[in-house]
C-alpha positions in Angstrom: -70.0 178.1 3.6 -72.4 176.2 2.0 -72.0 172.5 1.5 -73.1 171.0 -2.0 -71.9 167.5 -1.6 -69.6 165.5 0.2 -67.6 163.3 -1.6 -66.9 159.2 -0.5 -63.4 157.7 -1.9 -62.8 160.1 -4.5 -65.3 158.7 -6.5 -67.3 162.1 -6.6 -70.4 160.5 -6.0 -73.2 162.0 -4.4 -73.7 159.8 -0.7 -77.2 159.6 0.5 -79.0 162.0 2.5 -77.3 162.3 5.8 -79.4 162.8 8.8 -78.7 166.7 10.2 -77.7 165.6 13.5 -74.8 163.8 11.4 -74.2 166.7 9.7 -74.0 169.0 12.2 -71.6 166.9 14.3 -69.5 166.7 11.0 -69.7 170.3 10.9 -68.5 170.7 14.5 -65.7 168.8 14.0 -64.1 169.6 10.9 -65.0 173.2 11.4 -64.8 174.5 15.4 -66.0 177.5 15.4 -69.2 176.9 13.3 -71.7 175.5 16.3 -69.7 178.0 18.9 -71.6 181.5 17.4 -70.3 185.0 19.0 -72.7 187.0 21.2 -75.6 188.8 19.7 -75.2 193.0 19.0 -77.8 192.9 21.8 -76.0 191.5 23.7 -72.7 193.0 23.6 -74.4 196.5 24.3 -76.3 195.2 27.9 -73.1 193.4 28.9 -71.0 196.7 27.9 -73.5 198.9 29.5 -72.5 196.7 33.0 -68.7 197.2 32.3 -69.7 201.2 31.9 -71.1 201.0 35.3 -68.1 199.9 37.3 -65.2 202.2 36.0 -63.3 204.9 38.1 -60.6 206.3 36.4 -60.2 206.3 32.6 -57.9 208.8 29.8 -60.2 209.8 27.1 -59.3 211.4 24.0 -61.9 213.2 21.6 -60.5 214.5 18.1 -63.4 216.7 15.9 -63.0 216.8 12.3 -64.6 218.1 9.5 -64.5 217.2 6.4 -66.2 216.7 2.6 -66.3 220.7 2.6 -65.6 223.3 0.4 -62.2 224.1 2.0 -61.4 220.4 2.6 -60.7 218.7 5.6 -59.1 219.6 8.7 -59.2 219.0 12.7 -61.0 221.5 14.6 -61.5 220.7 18.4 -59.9 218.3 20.9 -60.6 216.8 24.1 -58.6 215.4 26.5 -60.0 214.1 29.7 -58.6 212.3 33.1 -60.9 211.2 35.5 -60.3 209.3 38.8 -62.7 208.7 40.9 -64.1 212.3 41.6 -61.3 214.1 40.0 -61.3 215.2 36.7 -58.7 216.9 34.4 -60.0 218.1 31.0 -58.0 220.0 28.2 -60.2 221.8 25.6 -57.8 222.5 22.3 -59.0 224.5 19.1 -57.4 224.2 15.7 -54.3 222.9 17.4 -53.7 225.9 20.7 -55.3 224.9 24.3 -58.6 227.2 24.5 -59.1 226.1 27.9 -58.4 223.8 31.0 -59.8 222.9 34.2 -58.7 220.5 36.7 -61.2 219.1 39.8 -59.8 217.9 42.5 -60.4 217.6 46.2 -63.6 219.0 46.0 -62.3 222.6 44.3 -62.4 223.3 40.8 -59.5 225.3 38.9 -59.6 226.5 35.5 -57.8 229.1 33.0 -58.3 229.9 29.9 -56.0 230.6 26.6 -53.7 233.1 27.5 -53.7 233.1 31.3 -51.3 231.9 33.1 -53.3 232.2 36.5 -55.3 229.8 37.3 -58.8 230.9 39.2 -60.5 229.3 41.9 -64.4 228.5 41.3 -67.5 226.7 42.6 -67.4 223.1 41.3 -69.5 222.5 37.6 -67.2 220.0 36.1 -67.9 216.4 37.4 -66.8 212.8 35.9 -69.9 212.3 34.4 -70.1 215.6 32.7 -66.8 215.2 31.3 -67.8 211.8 30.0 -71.0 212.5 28.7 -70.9 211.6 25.2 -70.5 208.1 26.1 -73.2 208.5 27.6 -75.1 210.2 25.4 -74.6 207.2 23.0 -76.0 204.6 25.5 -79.2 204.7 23.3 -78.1 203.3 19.7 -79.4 199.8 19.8 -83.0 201.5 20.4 -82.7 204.4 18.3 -80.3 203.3 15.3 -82.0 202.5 12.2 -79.7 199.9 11.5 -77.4 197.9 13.1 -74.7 195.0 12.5 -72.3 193.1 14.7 -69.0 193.5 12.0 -67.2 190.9 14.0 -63.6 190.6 16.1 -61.4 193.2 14.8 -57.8 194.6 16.9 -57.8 197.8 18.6 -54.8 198.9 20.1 -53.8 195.4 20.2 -56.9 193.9 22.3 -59.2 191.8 20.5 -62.8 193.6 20.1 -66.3 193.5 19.0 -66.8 196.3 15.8 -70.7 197.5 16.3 -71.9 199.2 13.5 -74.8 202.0 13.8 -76.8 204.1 11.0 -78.7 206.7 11.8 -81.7 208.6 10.1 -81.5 212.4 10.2 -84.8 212.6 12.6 -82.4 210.2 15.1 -79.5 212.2 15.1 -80.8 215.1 17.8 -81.1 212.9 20.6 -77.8 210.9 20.0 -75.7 214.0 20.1 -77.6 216.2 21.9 -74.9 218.4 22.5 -74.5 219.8 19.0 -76.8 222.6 18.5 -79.9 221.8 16.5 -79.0 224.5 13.7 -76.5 222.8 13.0 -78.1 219.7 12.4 -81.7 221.0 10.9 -79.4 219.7 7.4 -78.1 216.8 8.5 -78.9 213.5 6.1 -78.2 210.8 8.7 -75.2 209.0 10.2 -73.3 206.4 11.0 -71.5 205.5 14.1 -68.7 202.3 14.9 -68.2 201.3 18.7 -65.5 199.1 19.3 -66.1 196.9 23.0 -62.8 195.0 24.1 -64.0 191.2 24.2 -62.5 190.6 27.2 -63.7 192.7 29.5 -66.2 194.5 27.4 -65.2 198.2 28.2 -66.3 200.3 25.1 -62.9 201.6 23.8 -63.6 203.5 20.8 -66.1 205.3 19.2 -66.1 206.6 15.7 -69.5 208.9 14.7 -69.7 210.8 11.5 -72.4 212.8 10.5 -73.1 214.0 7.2 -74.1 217.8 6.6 -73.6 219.6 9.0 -73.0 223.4 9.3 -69.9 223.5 10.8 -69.4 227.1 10.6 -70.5 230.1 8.7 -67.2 230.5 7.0 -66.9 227.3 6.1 -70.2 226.1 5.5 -71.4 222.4 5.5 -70.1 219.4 5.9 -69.4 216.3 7.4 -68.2 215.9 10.9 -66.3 213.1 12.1 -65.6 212.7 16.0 -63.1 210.0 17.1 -63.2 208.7 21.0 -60.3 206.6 22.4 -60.7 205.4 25.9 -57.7 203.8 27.7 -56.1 203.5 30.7 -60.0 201.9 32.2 -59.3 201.3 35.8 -55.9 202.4 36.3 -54.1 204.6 38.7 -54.6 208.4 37.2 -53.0 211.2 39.2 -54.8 214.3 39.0 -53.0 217.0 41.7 -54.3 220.8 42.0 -52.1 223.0 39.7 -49.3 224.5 40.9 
């Protein structure tokens, strides 16, 4: 807010200059928050990045969209992943029907794919920080993000966070979501990327990327691609038993 005059006795006159430690105390008074100031972006992310460091168990949801093509919009791919400690549970679901499912626990690996019924024994591949790796992957935006903004306190799920806002240039895309193959994104004309980290505690909740142009298949050409991440249950108890 910006202060034009202040105004003595309803008289509307102007008062002489005020020195600016006067002012700023008058400014701390009548309005509290104005001296208090939130934490930088900067900072968010380091402290956020410690939070990442000491959680064992966690429920993670990832939803794949597409959209702005010529068919529309629609959902194509979900993930669901468990992980406690060194077990992990993942769900893989395509356009709606579970494409596949493994489960890690004990130290042995299950999986089966759509259809079977059976599951099959193999060597473990699946760890909890493979299943988790796109948060990972996007532990670089601060550095690589063209821009960047702090969009304040906003609710999530009912706790109280801190929206980060990230745009990316097309050459800064690749390296962000390294997973997507690079045909895919030789098109791409940037994106932009939301990360919600719960104030209190400063666990990264939610992550919202889309990126614009994308061949999404051959059949239904290009797009954008939206992919939503919700993270709860951070640190609670997670069973994850051997399948039955």
């Amino acid at each position: 807010m910006r202060l034009k005059r202040i105004l003595s006795g309803g008289t509307g006159r102007w008062l002489p200059a005020v020195s600016l430690t006067v002012l700023l105390c008058f400014l701390l008074v009548v309005f509290p928050g104005c001296g208090k100031g939130e934490p930088s972006l900067e900072e968010i992310w380091d402290k956020s990045a410690e939070a990442q460091e000491n959680i064992t168990s966690l429920h993670m949801e990832i939803a794949i969209f597409y959209q702005n093509t010529k068919f529309g919009s629609g959902q194509i791919q979900t993930y669901t992943v468990d992980v406690s400690g060194n077990n992990v549970h993942l769900q893989n679901s395509i356009f709606g029907h579970t494409f596949s499912e493994v489960i890690v626990v004990g130290g042995k690996q299950y999986s089966r794919s759509m259809g079977e019924k059976k599951w099959q024994e193999q060597p473990v591949s699946l760890t909890a920080q493979s299943a988790t790796e796109q948060m990972r992957g996007l532990a670089n935006l601060p550095s690589v993000a063209s821009t960047k903004e702090n969009k304040g306190l906003e609710k999530v799920g009912g706790k109280e966070t801190y929206h980060l806002y990230f745009g990316l240039a097309p050459g800064e895309i690749p390296s962000l979501f390294s997973k997507v193959p690079v045909s895919q994104l030789s098109a791409a004309s940037g994106a932009d990327v939301d990360v919600w980290v719960e104030k209190d505690t400063y666990y990264r909740i939610k992550y919202e990327a889309v990126i614009r142009n994308v061949l999404i298949e051959e059949k239904i050409g290009y797009g954008d691609v939206r992919i939503v991440t919700n993270i709860t249950e951070i640190n609670q108890p997670i069973s994850i038993s051997p399948p039955s």
